[in-house]
C-alpha positions as CSV (number, residue, x, y, z in Angstrom):
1,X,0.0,0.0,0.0
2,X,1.1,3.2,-0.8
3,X,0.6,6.0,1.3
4,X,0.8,9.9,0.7
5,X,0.6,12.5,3.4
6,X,0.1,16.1,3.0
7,X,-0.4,19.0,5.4
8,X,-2.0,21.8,4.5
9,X,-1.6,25.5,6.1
10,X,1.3,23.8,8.7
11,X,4.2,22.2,8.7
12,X,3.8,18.7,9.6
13,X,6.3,16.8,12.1
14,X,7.9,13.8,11.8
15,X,6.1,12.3,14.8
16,X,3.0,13.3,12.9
17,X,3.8,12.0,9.6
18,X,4.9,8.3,11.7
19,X,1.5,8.2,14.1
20,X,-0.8,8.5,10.5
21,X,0.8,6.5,8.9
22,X,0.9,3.5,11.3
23,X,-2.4,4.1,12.5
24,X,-3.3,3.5,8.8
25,X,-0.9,0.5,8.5
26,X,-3.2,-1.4,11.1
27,X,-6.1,-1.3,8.0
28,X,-4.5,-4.0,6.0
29,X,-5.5,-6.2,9.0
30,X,-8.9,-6.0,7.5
31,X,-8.6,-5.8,4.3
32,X,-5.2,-6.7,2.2
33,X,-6.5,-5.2,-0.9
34,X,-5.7,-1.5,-0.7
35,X,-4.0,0.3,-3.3
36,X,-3.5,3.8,-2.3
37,X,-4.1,5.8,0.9
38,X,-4.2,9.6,0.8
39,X,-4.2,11.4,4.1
40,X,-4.8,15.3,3.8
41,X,-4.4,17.2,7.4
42,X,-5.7,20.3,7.6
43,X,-6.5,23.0,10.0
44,X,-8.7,25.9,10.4
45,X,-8.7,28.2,13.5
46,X,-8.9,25.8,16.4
47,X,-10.3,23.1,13.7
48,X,-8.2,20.0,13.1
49,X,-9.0,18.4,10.2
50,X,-7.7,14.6,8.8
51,X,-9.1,13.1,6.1
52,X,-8.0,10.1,5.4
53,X,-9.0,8.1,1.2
54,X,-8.4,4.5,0.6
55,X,-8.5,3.6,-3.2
56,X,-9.6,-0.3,-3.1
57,X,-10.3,-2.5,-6.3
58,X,-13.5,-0.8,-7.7
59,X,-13.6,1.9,-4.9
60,X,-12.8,4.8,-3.0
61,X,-13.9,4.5,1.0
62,X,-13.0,7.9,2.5
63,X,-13.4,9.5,6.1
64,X,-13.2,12.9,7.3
65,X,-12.7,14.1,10.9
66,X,-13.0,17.5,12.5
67,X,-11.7,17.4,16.9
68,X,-9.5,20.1,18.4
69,X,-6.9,17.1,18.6
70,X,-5.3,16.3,15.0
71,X,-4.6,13.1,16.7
72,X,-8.1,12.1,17.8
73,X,-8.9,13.2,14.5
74,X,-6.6,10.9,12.5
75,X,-8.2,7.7,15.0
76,X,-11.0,8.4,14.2
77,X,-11.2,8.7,10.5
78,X,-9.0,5.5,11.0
79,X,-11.5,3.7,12.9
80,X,-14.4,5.2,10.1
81,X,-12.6,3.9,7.9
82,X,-12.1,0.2,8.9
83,X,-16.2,0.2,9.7
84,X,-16.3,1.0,5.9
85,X,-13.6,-1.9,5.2
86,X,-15.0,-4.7,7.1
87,X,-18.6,-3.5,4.7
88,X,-17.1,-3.1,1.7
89,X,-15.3,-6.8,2.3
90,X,-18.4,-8.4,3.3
91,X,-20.5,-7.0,0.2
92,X,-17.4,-8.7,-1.6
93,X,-17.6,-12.0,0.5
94,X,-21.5,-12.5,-0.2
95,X,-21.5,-11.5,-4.2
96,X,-19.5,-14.3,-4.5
97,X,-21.3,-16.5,-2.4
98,X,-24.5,-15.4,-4.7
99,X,-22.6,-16.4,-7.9
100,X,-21.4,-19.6,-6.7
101,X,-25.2,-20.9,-6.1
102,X,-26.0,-21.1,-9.5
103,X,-28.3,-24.5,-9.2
104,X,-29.5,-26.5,-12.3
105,X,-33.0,-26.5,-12.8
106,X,-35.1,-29.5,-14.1
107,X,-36.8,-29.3,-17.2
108,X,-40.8,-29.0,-16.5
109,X,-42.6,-32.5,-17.1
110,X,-45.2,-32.5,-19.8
111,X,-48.0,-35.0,-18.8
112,X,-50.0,-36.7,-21.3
């Protein structure tokens, strides 16, 4: 999985930068199939923004978070985001299940 981080109106630190990006890390748990994670942190007055995009096969799951914390808020678009995961991986798990059914159906008897 690749992951970009970008900060807007701050300068982001390095212990910053780390915490997102192993917070997000701990999403593959759920579901091995991500792509691309974008994580945009923002803030506005006393506003602290994360928003936090997974690109999955067929999808974008995304989760924005405004706390006074940008900490709390990178949790919990984190912990939005693997609600949406664990969905999105079930939906997955029971198409196929519906495909797999397919049962033959006998021909209709003709009396005489």
């Amino acid at each position: 999985m690749r992951v970009n981080i970008t900060a807007r109106h701050f300068k982001a630190p390095n212990n910053l930068k780390e915490f997102a990006e192993k917070k997000v890390q701990k999403l593959k748990r759920y579901y091995d199939g991500i792509i691309v994670c974008d994580i945009l942190l923002d803030h506005e007055k006393l506003t602290q923004i994360a928003d936090i995009s997974i690109k999955v096969y067929g999808q974008n799951l995304k989760a924005v978070e405004k706390t006074e914390d940008i900490f709390k808020s990178i949790e919990l678009s984190v912990d939005k985001l693997e609600r949406q995961l664990k969905k999105y991986k079930e939906k997955l798990r029971h198409h196929k299940h519906d495909k797999g059914e397919m049962t033959e159906t006998e021909p209709p008897v003709e009396q005489e």
